[in-house]
PQR file of N, CA, C, O and H, with PARSE charges and radii, in Angstrom:
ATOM      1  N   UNK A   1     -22.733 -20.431  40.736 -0.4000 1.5000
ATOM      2  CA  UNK A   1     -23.754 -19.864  39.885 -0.0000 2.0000
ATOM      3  C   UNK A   1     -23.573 -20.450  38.487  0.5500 1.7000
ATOM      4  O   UNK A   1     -22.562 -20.274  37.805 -0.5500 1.4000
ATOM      5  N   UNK A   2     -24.497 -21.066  38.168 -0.4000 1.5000
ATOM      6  CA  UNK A   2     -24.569 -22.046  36.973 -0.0000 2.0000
ATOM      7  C   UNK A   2     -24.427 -21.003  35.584  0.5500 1.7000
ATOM      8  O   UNK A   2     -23.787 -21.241  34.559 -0.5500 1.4000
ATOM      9  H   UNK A   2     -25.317 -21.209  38.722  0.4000 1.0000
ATOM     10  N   UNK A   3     -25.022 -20.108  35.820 -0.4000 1.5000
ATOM     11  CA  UNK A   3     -24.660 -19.090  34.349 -0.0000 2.0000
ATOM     12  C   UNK A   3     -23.977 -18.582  34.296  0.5500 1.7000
ATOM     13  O   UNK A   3     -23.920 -17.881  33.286 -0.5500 1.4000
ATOM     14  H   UNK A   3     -25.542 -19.915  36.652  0.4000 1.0000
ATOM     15  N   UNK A   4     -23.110 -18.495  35.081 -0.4000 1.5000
ATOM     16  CA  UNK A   4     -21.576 -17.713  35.566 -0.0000 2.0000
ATOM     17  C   UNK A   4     -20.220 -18.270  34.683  0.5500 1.7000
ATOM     18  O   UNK A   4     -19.446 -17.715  33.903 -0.5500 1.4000
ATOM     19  H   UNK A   4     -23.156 -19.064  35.902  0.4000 1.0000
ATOM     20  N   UNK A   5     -20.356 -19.816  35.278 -0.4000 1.5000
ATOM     21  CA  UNK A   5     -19.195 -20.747  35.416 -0.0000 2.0000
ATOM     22  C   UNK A   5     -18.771 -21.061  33.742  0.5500 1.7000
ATOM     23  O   UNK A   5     -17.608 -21.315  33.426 -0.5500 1.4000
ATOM     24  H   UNK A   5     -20.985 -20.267  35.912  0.4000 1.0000
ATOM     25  N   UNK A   6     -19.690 -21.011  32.928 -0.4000 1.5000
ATOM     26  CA  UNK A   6     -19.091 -21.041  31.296 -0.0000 2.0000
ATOM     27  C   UNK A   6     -18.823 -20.290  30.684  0.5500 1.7000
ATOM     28  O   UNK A   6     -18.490 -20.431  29.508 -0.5500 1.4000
ATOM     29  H   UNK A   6     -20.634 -20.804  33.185  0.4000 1.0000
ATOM     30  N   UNK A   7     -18.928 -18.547  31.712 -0.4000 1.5000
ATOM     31  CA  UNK A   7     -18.501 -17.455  30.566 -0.0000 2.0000
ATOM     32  C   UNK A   7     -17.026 -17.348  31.182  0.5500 1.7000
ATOM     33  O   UNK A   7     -16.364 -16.450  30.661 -0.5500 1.4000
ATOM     34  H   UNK A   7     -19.199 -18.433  32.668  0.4000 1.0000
ATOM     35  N   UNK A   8     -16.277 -18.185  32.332 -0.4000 1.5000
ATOM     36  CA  UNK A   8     -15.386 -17.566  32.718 -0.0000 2.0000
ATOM     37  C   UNK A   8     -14.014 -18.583  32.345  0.5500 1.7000
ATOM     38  O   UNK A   8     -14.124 -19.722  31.891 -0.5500 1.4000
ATOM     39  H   UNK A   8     -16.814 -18.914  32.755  0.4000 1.0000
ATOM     40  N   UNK A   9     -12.787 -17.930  32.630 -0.4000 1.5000
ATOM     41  CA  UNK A   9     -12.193 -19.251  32.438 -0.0000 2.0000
ATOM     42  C   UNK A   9     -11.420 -19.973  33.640  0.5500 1.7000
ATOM     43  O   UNK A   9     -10.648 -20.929  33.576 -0.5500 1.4000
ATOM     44  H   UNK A   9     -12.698 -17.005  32.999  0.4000 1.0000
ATOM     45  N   UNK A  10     -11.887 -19.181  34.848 -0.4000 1.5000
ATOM     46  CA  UNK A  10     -11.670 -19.439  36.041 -0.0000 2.0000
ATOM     47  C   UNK A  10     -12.929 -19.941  37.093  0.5500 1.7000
ATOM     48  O   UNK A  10     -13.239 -19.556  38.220 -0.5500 1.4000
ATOM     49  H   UNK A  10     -12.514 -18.404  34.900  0.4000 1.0000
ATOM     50  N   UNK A  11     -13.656 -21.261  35.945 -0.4000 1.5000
ATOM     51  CA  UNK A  11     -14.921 -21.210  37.088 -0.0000 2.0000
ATOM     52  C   UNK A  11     -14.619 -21.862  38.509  0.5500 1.7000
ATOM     53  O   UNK A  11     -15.559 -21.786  39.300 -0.5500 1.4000
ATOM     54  H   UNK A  11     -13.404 -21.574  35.029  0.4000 1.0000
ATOM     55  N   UNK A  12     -13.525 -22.457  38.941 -0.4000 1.5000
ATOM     56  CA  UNK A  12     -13.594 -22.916  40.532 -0.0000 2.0000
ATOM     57  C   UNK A  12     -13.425 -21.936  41.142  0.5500 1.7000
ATOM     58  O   UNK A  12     -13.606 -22.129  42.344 -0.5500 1.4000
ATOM     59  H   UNK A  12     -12.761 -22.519  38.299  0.4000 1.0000
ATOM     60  N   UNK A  13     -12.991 -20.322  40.740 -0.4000 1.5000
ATOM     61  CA  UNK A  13     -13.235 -19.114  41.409 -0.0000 2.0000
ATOM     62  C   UNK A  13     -14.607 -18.524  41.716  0.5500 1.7000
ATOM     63  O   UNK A  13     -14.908 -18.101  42.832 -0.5500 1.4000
ATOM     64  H   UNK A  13     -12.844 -20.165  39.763  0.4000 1.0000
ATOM     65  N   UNK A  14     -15.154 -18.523  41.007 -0.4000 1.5000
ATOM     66  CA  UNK A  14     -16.702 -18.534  40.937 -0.0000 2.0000
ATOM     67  C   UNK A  14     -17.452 -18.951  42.510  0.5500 1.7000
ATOM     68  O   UNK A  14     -17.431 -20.095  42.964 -0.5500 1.4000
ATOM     69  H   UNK A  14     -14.909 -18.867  40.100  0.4000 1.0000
ATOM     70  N   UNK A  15     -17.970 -18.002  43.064 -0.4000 1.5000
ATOM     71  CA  UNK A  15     -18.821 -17.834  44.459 -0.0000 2.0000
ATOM     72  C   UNK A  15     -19.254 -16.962  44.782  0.5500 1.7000
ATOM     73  O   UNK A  15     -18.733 -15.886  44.486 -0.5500 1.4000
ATOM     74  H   UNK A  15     -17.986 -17.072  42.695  0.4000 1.0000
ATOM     75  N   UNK A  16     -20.529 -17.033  45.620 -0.4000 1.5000
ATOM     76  CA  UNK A  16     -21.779 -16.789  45.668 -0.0000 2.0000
ATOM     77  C   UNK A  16     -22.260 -16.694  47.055  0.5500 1.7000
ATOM     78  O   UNK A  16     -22.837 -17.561  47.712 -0.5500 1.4000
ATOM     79  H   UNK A  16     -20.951 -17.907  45.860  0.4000 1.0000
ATOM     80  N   UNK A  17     -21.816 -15.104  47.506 -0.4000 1.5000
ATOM     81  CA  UNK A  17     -22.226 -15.033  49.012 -0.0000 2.0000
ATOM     82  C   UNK A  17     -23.397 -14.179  48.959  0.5500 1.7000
ATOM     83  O   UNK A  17     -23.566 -13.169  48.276 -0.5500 1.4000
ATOM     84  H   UNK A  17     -21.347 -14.400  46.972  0.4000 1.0000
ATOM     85  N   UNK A  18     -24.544 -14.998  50.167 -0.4000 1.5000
ATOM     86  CA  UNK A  18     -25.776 -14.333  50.195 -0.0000 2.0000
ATOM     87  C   UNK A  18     -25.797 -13.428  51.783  0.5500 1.7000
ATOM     88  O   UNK A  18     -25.229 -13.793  52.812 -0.5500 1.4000
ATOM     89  H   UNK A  18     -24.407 -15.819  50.722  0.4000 1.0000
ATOM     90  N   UNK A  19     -26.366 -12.567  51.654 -0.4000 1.5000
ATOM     91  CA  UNK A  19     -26.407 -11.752  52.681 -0.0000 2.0000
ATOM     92  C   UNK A  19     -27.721 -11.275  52.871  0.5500 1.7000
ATOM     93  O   UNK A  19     -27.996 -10.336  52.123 -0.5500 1.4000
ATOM     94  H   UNK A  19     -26.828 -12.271  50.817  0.4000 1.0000
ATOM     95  N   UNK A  20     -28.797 -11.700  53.792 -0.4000 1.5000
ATOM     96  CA  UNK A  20     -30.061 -10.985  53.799 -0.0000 2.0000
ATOM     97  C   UNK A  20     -30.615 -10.396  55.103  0.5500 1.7000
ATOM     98  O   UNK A  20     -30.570 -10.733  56.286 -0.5500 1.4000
ATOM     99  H   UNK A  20     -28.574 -12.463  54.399  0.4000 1.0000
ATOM    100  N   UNK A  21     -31.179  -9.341  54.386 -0.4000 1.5000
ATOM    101  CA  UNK A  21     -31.627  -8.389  55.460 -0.0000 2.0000
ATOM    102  C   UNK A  21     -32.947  -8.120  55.890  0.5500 1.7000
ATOM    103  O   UNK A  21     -33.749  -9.010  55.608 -0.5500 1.4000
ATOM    104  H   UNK A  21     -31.215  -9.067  53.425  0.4000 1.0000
ATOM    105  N   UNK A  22     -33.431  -7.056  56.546 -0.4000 1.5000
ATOM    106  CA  UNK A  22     -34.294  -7.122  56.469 -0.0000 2.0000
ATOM    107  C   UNK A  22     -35.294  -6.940  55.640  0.5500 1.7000
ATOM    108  O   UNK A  22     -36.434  -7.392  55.748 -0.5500 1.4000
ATOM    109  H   UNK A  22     -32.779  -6.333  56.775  0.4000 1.0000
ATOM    110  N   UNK A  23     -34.807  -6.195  54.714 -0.4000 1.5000
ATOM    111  CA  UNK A  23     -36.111  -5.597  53.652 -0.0000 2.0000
ATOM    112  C   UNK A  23     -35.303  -5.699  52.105  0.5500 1.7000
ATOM    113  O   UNK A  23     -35.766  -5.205  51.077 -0.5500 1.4000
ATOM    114  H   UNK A  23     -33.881  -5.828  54.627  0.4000 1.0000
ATOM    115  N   UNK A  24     -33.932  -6.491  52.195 -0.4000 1.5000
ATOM    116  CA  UNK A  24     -33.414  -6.818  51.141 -0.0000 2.0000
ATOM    117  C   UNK A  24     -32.388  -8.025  50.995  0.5500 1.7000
ATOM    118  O   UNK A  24     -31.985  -8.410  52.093 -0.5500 1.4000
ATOM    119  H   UNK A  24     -33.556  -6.893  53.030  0.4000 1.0000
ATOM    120  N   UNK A  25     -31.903  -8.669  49.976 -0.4000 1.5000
ATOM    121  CA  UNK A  25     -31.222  -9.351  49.957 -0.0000 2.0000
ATOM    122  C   UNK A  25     -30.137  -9.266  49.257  0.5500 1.7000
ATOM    123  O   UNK A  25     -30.392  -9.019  48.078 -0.5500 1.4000
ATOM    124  H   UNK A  25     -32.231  -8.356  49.085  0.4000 1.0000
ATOM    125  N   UNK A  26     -28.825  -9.384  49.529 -0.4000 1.5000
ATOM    126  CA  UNK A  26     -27.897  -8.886  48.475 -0.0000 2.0000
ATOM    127  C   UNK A  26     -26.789 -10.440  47.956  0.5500 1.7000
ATOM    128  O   UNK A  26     -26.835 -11.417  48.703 -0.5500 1.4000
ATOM    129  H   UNK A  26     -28.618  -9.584  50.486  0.4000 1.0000
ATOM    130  N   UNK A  27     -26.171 -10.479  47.090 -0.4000 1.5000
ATOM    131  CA  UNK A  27     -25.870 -11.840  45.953 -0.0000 2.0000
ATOM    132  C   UNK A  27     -24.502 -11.074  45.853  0.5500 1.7000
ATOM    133  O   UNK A  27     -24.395  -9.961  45.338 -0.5500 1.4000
ATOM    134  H   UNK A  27     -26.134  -9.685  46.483  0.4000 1.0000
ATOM    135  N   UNK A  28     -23.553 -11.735  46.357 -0.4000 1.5000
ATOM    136  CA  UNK A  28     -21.848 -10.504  45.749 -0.0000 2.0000
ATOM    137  C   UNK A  28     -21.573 -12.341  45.300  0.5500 1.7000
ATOM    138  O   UNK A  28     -21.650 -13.422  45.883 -0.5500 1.4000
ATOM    139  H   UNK A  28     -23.640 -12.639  46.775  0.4000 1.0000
ATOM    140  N   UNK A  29     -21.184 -11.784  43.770 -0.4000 1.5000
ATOM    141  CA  UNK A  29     -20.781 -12.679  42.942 -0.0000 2.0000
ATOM    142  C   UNK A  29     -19.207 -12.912  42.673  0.5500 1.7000
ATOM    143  O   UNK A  29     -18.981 -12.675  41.487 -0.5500 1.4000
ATOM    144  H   UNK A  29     -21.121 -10.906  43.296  0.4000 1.0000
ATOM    145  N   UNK A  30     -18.613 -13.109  43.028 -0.4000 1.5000
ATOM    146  CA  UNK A  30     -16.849 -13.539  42.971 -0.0000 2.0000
ATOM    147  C   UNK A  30     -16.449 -13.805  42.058  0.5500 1.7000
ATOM    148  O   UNK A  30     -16.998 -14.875  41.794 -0.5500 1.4000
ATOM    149  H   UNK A  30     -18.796 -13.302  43.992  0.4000 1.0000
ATOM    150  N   UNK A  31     -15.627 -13.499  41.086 -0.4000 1.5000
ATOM    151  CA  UNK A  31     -14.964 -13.993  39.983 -0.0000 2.0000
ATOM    152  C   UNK A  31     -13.257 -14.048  40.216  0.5500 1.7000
ATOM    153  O   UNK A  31     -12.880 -13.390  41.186 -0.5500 1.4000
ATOM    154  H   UNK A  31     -15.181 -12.630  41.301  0.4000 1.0000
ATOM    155  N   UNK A  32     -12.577 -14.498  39.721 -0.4000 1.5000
ATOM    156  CA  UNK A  32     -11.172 -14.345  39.719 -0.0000 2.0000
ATOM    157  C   UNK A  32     -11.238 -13.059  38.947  0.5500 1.7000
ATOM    158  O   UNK A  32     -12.235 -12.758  38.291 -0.5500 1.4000
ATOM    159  H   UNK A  32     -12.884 -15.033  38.933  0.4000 1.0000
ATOM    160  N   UNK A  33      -9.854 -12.084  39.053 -0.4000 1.5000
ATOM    161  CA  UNK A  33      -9.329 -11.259  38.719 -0.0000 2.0000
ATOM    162  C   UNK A  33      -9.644 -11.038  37.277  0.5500 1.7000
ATOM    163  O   UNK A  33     -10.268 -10.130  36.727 -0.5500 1.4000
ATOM    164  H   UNK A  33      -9.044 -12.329  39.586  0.4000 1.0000
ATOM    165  N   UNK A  34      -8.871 -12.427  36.660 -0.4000 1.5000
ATOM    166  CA  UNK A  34      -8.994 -12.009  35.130 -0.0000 2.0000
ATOM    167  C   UNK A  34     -10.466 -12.300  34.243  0.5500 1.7000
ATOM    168  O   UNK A  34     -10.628 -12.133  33.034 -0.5500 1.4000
ATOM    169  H   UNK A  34      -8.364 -13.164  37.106  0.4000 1.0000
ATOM    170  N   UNK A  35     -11.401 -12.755  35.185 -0.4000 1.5000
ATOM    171  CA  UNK A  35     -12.450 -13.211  34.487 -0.0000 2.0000
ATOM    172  C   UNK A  35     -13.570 -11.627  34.806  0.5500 1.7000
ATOM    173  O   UNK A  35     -14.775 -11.739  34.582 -0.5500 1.4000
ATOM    174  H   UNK A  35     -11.269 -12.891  36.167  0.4000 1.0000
ATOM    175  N   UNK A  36     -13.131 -10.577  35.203 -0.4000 1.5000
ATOM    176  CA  UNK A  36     -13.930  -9.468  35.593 -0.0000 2.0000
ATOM    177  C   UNK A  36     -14.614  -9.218  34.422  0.5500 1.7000
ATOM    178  O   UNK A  36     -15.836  -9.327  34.319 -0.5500 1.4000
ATOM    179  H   UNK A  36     -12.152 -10.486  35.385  0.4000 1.0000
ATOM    180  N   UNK A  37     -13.618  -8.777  33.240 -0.4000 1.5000
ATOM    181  CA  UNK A  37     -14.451  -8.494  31.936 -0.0000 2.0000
ATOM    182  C   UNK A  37     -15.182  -8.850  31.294  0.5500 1.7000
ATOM    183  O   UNK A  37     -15.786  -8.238  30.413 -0.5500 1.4000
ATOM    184  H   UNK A  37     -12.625  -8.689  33.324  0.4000 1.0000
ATOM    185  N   UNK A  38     -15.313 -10.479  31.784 -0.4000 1.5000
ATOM    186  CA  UNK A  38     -15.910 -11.208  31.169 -0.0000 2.0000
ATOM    187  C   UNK A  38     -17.706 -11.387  31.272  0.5500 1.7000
ATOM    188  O   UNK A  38     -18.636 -11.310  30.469 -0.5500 1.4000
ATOM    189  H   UNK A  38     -14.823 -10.976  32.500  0.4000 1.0000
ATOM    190  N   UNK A  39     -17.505 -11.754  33.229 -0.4000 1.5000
ATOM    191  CA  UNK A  39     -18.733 -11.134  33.876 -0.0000 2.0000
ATOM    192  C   UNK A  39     -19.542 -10.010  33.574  0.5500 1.7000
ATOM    193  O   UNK A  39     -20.761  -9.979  33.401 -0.5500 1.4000
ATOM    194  H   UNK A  39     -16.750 -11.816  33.881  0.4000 1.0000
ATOM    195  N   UNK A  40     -18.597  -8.966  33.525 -0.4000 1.5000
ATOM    196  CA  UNK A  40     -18.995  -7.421  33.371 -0.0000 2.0000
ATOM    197  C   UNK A  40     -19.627  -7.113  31.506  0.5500 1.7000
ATOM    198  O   UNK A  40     -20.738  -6.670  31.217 -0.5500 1.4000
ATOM    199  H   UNK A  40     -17.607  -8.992  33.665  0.4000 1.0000
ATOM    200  N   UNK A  41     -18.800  -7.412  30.763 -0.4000 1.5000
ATOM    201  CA  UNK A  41     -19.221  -7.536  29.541 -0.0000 2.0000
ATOM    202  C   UNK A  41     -19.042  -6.187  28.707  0.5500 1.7000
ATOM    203  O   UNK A  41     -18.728  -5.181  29.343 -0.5500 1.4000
ATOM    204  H   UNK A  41     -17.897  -7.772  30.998  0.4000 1.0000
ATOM    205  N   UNK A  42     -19.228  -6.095  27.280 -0.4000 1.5000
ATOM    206  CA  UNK A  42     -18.887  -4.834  26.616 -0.0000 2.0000
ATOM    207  C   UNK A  42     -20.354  -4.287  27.316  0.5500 1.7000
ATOM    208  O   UNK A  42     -21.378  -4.967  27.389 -0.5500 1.4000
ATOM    209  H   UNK A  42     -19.483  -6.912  26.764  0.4000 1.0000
ATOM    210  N   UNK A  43     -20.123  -2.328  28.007 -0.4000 1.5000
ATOM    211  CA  UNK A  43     -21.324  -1.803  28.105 -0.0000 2.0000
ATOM    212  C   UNK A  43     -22.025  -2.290  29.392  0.5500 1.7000
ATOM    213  O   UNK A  43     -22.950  -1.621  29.854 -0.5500 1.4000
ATOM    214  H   UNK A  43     -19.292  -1.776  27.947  0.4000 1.0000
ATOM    215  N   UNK A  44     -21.503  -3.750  30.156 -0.4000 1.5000
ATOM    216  CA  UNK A  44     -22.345  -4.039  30.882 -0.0000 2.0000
ATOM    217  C   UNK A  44     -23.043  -5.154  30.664  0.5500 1.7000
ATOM    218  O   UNK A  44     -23.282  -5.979  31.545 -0.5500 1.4000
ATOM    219  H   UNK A  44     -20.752  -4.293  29.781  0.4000 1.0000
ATOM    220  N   UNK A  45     -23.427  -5.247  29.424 -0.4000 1.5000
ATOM    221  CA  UNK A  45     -24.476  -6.023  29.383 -0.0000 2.0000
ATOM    222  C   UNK A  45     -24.731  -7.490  29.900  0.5500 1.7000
ATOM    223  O   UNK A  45     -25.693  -8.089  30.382 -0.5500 1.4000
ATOM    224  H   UNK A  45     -23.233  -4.576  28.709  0.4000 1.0000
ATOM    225  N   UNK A  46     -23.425  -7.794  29.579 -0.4000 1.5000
ATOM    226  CA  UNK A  46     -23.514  -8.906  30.383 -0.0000 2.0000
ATOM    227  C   UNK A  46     -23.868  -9.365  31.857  0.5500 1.7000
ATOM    228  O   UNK A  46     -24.346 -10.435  32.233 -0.5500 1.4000
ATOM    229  H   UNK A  46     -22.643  -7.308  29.189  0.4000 1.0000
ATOM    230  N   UNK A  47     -23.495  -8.247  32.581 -0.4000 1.5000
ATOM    231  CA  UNK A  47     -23.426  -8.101  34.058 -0.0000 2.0000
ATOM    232  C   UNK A  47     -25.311  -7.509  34.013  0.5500 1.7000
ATOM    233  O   UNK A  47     -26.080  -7.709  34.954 -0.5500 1.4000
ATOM    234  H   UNK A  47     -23.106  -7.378  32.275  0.4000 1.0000
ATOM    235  N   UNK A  48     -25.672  -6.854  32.825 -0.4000 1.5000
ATOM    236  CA  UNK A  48     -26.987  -6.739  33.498 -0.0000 2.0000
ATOM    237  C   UNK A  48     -27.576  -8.043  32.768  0.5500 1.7000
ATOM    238  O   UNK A  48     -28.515  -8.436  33.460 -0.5500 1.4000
ATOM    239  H   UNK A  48     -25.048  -6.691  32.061  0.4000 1.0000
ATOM    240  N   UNK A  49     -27.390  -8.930  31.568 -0.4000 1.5000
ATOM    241  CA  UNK A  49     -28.348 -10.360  31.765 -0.0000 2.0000
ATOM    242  C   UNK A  49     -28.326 -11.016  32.866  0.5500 1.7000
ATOM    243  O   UNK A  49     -29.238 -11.791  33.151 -0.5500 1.4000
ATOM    244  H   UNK A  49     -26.627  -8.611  31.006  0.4000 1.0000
ATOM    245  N   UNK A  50     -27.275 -10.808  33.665 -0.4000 1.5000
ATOM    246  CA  UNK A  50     -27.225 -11.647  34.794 -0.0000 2.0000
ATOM    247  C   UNK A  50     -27.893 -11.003  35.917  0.5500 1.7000
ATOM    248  O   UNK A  50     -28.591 -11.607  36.731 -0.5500 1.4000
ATOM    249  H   UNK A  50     -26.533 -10.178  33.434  0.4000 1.0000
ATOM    250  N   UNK A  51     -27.702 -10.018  35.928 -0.4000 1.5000
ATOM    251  CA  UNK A  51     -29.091  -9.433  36.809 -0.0000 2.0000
ATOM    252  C   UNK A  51     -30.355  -9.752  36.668  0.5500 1.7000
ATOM    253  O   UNK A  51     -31.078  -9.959  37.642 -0.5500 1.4000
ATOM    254  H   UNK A  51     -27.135  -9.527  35.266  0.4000 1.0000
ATOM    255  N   UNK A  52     -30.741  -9.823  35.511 -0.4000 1.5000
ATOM    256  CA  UNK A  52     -32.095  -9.867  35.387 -0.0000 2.0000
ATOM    257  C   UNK A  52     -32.494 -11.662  35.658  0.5500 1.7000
ATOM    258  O   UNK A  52     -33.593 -12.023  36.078 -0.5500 1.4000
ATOM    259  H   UNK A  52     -30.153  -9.655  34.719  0.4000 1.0000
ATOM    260  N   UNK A  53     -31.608 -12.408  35.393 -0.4000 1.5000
ATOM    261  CA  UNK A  53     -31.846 -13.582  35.880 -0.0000 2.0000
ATOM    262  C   UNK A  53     -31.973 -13.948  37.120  0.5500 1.7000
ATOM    263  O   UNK A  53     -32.557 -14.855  37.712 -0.5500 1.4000
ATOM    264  H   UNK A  53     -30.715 -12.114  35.052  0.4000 1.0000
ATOM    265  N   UNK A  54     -31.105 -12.788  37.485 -0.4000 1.5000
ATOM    266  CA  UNK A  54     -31.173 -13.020  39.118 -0.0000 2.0000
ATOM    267  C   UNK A  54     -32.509 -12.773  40.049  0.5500 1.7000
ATOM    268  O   UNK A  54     -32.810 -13.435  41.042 -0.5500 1.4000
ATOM    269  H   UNK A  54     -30.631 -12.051  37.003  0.4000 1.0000
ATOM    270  N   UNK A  55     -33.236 -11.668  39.496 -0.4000 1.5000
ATOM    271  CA  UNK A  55     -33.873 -10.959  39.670 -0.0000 2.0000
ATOM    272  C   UNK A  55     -35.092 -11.815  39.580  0.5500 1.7000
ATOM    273  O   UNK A  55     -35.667 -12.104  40.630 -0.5500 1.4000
ATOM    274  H   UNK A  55     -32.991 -11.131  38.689  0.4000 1.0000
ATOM    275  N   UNK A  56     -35.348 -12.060  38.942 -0.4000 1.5000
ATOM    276  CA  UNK A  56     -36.093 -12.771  37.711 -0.0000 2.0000
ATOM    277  C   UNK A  56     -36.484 -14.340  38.951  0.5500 1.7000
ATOM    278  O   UNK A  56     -37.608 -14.636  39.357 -0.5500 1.4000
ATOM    279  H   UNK A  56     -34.881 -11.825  38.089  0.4000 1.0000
ATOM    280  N   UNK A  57     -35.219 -15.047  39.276 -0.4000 1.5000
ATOM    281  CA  UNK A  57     -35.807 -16.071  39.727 -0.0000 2.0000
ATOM    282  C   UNK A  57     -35.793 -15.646  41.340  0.5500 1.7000
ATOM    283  O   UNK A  57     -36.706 -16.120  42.017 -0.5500 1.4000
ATOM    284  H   UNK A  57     -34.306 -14.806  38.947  0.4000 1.0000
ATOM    285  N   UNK A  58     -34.913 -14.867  41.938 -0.4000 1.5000
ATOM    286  CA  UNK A  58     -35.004 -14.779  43.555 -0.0000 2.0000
ATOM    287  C   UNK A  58     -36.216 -13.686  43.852  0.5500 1.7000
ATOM    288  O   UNK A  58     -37.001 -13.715  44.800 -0.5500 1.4000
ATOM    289  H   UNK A  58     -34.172 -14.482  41.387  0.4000 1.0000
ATOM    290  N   UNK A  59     -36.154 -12.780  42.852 -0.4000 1.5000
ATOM    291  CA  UNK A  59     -37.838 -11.864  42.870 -0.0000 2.0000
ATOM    292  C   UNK A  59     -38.769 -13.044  43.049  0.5500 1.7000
ATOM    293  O   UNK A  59     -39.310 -13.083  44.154 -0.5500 1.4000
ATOM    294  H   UNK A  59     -35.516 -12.756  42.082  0.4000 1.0000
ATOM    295  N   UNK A  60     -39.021 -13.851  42.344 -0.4000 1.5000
ATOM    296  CA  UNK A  60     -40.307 -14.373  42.583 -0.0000 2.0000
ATOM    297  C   UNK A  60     -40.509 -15.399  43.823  0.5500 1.7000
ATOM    298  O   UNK A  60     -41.556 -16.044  43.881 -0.5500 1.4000
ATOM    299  H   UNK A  60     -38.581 -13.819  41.446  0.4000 1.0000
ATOM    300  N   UNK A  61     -39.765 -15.510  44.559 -0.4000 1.5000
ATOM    301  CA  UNK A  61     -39.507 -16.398  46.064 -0.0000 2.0000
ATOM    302  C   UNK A  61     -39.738 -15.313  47.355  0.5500 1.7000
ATOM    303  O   UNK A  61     -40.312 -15.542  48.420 -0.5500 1.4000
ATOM    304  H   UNK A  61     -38.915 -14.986  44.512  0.4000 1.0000
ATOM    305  N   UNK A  62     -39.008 -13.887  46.832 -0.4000 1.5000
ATOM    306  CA  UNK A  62     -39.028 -13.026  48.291 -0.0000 2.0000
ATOM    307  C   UNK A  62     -39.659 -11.501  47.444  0.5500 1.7000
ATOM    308  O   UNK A  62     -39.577 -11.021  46.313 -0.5500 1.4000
ATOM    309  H   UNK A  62     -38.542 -13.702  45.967  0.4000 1.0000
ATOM    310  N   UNK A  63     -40.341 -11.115  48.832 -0.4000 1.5000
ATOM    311  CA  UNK A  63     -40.877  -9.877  48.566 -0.0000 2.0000
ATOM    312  C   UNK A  63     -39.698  -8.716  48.914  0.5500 1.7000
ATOM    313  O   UNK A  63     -40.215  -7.632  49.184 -0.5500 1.4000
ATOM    314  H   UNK A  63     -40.408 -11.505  49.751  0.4000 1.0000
ATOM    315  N   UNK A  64     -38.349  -8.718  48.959 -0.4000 1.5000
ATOM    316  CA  UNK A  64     -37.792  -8.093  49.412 -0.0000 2.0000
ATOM    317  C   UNK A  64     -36.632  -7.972  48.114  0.5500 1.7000
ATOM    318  O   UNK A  64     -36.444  -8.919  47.350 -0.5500 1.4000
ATOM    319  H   UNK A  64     -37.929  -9.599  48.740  0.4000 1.0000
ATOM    320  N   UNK A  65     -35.973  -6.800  48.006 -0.4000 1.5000
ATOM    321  CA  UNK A  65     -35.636  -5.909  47.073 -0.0000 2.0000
ATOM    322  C   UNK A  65     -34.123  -7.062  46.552  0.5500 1.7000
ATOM    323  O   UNK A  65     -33.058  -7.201  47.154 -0.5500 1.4000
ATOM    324  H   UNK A  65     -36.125  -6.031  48.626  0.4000 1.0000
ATOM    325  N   UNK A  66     -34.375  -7.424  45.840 -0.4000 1.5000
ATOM    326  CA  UNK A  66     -32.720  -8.382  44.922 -0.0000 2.0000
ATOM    327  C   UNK A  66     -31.751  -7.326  44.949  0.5500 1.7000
ATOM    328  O   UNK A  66     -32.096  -6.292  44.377 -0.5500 1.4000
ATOM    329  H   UNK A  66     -35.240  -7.310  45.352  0.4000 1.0000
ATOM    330  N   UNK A  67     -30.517  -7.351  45.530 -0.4000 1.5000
ATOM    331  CA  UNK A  67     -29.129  -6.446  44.444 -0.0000 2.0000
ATOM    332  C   UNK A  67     -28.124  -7.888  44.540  0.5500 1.7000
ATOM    333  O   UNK A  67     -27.853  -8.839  45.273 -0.5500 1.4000
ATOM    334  H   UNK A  67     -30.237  -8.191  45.994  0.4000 1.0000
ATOM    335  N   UNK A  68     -27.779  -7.202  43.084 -0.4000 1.5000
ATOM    336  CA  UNK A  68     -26.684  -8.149  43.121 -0.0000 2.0000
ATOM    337  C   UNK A  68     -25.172  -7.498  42.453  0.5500 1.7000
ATOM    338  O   UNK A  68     -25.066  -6.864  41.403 -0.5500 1.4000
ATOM    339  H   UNK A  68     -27.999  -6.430  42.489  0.4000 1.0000
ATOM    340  N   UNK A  69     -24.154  -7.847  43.345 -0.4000 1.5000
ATOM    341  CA  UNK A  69     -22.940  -7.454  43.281 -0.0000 2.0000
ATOM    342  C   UNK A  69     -21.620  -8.222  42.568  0.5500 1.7000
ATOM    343  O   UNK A  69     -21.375  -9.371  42.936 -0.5500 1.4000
ATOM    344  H   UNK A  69     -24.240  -8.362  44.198  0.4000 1.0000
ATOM    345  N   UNK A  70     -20.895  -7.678  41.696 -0.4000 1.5000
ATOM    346  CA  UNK A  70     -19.750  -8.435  41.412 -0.0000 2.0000
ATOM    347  C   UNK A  70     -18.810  -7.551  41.468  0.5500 1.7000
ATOM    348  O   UNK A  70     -18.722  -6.344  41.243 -0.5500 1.4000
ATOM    349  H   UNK A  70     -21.094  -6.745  41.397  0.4000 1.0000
ATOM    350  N   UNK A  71     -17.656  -8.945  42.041 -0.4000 1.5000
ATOM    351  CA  UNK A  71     -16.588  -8.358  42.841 -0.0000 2.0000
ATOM    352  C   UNK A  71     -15.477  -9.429  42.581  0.5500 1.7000
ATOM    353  O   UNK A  71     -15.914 -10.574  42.466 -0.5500 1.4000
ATOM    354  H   UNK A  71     -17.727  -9.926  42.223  0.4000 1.0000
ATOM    355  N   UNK A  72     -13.757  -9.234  42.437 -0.4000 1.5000
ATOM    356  CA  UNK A  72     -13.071  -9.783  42.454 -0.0000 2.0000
ATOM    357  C   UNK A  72     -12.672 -10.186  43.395  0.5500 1.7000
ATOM    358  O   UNK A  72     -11.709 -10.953  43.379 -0.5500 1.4000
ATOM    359  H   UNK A  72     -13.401  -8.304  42.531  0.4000 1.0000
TER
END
């Protein structure tokens, strides 16, 4: 994930498993251990710009509901 890999300092940890279903699709985003906070951000916020990007470009390809997950 291209917007991922420069906030972290572990980007060859960085991966991107897709899982889709029937009426949704889900994105679990991988970070190394120490790069969680980084992803996640003060408040979140960070973890929700990246949602909305996500959202933003796989919303407009499928009619079926985006979540997206991060996980160490």
């Amino acid at each position: 994930m291209t917007i991922v890999k420069p906030l972290v300092d572990f980007p060859e940890d960085v991966y991107v498993h897709v899982t889709e279903e029937e009426h949704h699709i889900t994105y679990q985003l991988s970070v190394h251990k120490e790069d969680i906070g980084k992803v996640i951000g003060k408040k979140g916020r960070v973890a929700k710009a990246i949602r909305t990007v996500v959202y933003a470009a796989a919303g407009s390809k499928h009619q079926k509901k985006i979540y997206l997950e991060i996980i160490e």
